[in-house]
C-alpha positions in Angstrom: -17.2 -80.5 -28.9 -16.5 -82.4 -32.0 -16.9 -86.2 -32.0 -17.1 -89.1 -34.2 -20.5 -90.4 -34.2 -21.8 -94.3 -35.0 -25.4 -94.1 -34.4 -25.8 -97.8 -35.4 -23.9 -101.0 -36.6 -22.5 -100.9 -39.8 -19.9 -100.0 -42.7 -17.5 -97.0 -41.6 -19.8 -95.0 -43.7 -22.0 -95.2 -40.7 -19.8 -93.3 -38.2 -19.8 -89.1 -38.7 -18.6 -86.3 -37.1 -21.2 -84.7 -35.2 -21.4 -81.5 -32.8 -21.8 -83.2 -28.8 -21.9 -82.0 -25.6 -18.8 -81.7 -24.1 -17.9 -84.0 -21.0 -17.8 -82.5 -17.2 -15.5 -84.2 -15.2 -17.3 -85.9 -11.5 -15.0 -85.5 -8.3 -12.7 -89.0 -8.7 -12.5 -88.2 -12.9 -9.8 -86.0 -15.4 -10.9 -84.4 -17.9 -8.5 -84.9 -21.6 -8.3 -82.5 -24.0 -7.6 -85.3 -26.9 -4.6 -84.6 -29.3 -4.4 -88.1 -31.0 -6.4 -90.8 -31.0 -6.2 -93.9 -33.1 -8.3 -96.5 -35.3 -7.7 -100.1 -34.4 -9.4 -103.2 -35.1 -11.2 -103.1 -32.3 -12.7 -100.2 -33.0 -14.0 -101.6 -36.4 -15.2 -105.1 -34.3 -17.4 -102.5 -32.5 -18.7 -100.2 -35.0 -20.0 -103.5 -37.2 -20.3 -105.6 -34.2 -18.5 -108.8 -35.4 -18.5 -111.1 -32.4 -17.3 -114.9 -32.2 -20.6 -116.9 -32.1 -19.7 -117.6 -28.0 -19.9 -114.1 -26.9 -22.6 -113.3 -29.3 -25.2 -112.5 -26.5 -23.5 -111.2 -23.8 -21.5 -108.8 -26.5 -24.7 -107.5 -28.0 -26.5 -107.2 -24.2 -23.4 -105.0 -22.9 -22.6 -103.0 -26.0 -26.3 -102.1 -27.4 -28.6 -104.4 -29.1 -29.7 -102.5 -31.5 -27.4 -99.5 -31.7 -23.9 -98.9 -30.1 -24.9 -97.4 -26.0 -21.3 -95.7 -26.2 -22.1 -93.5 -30.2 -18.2 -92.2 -29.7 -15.8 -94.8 -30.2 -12.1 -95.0 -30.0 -9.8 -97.0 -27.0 -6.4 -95.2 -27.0 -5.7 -91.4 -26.6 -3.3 -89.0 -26.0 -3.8 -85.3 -24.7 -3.4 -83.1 -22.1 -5.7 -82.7 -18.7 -7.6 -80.1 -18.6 -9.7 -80.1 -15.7 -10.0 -83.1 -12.4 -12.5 -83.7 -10.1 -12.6 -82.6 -6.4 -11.2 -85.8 -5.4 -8.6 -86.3 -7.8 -5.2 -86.6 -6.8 -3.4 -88.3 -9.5 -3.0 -85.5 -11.8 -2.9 -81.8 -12.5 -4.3 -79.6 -15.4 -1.9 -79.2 -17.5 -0.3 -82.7 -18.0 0.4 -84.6 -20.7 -1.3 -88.0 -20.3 -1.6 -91.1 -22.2 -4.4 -93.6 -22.1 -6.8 -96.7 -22.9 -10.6 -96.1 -22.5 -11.3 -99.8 -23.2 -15.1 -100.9 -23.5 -15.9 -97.5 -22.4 -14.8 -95.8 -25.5 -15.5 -92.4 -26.2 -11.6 -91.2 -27.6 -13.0 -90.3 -31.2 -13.4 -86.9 -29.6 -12.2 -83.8 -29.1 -12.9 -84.5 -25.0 -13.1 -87.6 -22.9 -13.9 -88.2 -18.8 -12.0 -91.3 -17.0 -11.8 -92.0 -13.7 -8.9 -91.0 -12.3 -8.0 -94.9 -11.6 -8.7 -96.3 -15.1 -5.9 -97.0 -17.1 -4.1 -93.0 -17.7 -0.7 -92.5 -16.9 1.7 -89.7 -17.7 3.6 -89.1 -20.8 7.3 -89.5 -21.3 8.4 -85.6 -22.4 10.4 -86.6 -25.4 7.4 -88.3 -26.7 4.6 -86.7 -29.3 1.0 -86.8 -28.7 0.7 -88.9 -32.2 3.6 -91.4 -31.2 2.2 -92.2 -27.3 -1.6 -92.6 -28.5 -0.1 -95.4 -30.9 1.1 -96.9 -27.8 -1.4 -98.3 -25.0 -3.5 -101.2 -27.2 -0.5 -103.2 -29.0 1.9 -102.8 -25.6 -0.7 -103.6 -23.3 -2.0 -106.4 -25.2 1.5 -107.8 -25.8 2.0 -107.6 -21.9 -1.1 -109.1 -20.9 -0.4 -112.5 -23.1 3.4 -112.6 -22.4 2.4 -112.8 -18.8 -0.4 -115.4 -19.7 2.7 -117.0 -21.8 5.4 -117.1 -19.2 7.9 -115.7 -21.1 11.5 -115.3 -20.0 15.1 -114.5 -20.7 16.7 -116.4 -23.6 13.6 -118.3 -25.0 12.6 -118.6 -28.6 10.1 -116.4 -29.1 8.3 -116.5 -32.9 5.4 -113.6 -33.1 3.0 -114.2 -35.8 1.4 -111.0 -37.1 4.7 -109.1 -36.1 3.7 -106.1 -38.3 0.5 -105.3 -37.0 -0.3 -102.4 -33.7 0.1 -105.7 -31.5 2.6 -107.5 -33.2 5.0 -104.4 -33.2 4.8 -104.5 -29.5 5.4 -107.8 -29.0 8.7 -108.1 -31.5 9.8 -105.1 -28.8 8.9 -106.0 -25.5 10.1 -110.0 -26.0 13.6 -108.3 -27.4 13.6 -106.1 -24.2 12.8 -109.3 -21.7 16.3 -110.7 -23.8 14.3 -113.3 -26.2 15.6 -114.7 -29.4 12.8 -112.9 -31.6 11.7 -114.5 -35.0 8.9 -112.4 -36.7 6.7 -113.5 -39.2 5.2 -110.7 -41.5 5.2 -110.4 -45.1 8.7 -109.8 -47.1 7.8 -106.1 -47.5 7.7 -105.7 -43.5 11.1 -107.5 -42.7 13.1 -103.9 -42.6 10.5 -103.1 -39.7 10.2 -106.0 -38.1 14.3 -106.4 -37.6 14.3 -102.9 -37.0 12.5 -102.9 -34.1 15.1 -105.9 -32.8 13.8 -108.8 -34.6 16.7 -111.3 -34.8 14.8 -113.6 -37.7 12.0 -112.8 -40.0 10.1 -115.4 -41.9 7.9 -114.6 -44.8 4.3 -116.3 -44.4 3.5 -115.7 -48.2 6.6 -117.6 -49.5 7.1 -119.9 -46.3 5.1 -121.8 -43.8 6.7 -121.2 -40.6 5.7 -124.4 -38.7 7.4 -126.6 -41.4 11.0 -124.7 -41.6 11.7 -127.4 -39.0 12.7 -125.1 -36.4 11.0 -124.5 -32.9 10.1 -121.9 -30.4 9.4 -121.9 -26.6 6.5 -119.5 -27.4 4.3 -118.6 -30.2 2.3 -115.5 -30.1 -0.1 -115.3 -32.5 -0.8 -111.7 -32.4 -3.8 -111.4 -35.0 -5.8 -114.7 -34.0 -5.5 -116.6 -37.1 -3.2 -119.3 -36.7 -4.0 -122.3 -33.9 -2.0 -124.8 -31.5 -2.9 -127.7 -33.8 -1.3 -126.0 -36.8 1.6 -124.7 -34.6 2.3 -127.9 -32.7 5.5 -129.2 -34.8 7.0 -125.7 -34.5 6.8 -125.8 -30.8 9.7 -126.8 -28.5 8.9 -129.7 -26.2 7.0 -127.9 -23.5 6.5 -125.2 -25.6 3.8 -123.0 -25.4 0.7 -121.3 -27.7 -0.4 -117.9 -26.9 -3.4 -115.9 -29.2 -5.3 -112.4 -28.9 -8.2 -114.8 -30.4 -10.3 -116.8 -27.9 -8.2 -116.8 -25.0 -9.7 -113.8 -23.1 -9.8 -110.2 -23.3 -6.3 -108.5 -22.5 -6.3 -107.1 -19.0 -5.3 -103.2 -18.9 -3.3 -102.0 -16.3 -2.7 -98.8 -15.8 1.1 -100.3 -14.3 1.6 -101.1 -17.6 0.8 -97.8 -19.4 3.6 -96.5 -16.8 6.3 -99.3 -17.5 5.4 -98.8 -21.8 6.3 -94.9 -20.7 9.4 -95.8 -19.2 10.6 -98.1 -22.0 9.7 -95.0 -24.1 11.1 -92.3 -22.2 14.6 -94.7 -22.4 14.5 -95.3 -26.1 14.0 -98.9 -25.9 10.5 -98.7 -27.1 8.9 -96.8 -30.1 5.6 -96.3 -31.5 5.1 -97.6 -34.8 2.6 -95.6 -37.6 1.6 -96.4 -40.6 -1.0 -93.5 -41.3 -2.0 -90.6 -39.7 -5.8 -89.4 -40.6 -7.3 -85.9 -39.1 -10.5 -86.5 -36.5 -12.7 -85.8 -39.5 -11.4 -88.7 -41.5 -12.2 -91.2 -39.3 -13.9 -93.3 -41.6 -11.1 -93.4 -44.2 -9.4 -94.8 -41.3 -11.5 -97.5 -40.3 -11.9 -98.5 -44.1 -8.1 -98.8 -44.3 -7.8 -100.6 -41.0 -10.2 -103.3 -42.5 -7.7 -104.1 -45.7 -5.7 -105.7 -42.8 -2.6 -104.7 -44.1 -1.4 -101.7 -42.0 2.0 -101.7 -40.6 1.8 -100.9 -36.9 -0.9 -98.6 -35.6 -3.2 -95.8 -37.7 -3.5 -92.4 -35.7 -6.2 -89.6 -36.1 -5.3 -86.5 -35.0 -7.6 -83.4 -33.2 -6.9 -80.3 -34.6 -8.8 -78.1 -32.1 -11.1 -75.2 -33.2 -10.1 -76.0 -36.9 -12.5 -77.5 -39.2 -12.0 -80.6 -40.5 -9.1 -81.2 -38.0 
């Protein structure tokens, strides 16, 4: 099979696609034929290895020290199963399935193993391959710290970052759990961001939204570079800080995945693309993940038995 290839840390001119063996499912695992896969920033954390200074060590031990121990990166995929295990009972060949490989990467491929109790769930049928592979990193994530946050009915809710994969999820799911959602993105973002139910948008290169002298029960900080100190006159009394930066790593559910499809499968969730990129093009991918500027989520689809696809 075909497969994107880093064979050591570096620039995305590091990764290539390479011919690999293809994967054979063990009894409890599924085997996914891939349709779309994405390019996130975690990806692009892992293929230079940037690591805060804290989990420097333990980072390096359990990803490779001097090259990557996983070559095939990629966390979220969409596809269809093509074989299972003996002891799989979960699914069928033949089903559409969404998922979120997490540290064990390996979606930048035209095939991919996981055990049949990692975090795979089925598709909603009115979704495409593209859209439900943009899905399982920014809704998960978004779950995971609204959870941490407490969040609930009728609080003020500002999400900064709310154009990015996570930040698209977030302005979504708080709107769902009925928030008052105020997004802060740049000007060019605000149709998104109030299209996907944002009731306020607040432009971070014109305004600084900790001194419009307003405040919010929660602040999600969605792409780790804002702090409680700075936030601290925008937040209500009790009020609480939530970032993806240096408060843990998500946890991924594979509850969630099936909720995220629901919410799809109902219209009250959508995936949000910026750029779509075929498998080959991987590395243009990561290099335009890096300007940090995308809107939402960049996909790569598998074209399979066609070159370049």
């Amino acid at each position: 099979m075909r497969a994107i290839v880093c064979p050591k840390y570096g620039s995305p001119d590091a990764i290539v696609l390479q011919e690999v063996a293809k994967p054979v499912p063990k009894d409890k695992e599924v085997l996914v034929k891939i349709h779309a896969t994405t390019g996130t920033s975690g990806d692009c954390r892992g293929r230079a290895f940037r690591s805060p200074l804290l989990y420097w060590l333990p980072m390096r031990l359990f990803l490779g020290w001097t090259k990557p121990r996983q070559p095939i990166l990629g966390v979220e995929l969409a596809g269809e199963v093509e074989a299972v295990g003996d002891q799989v009972k979960r699914f069928k060949p033949g089903e559409r399935v969404y998922a979120l490989s997490g540290m064990r990467f390996g979606a930048h491929a035209e095939y991919v193993c996981l055990r049949e109790d990692a975090v795979i769930a089925h598709m909603p049928g009115n979704v495409a391959f593209e859209e439900a592979a943009a899905v399982p990193f920014g809704g998960t994530t978004a779950l995971h710290f609204f959870r941490k946050g407490k969040l609930q009915r009728g609080q003020r809710v500002l999400v900064y970052g709310a154009s990015g994969a996570v930040g698209t999820a977030a302005v979504q799911l708080a709107k769902y759990f009925g928030a008052n959602v105020t997004a802060v993105c740049s000007g060019v973002n605000f149709t998104l961001v109030k299209s996907l139910g944002a009731d306020e948008a607040i432009d971070y290169t014109k305004e600084d939204f900790e001194r419009t002298g307003k405040q919010y029960d929660l602040i999600f900080d969605a792409v780790g570079k804002s702090s409680k100190a700075r936030c601290q006159q925008a937040l209500a009394p009790n009020g609480k800080f939530i970032t993806v930066d240096g408060q843990g790593v998500a946890k991924e559910r594979a509850e969630d995945l099936q909720f995220l499809a629901e919410l799809m499968a109902s219209g009250q969730f959508q995936a949000v693309i910026d750029r779509r990129y075929p498998l080959a093009q991987v590395p243009e991918a990561h290099w335009y993940v890096e300007q940090g500027h995308k809107k939402g989520n960049v996909v790569s689809t598998v074209q399979h038995g066609q070159e370049g696809g």
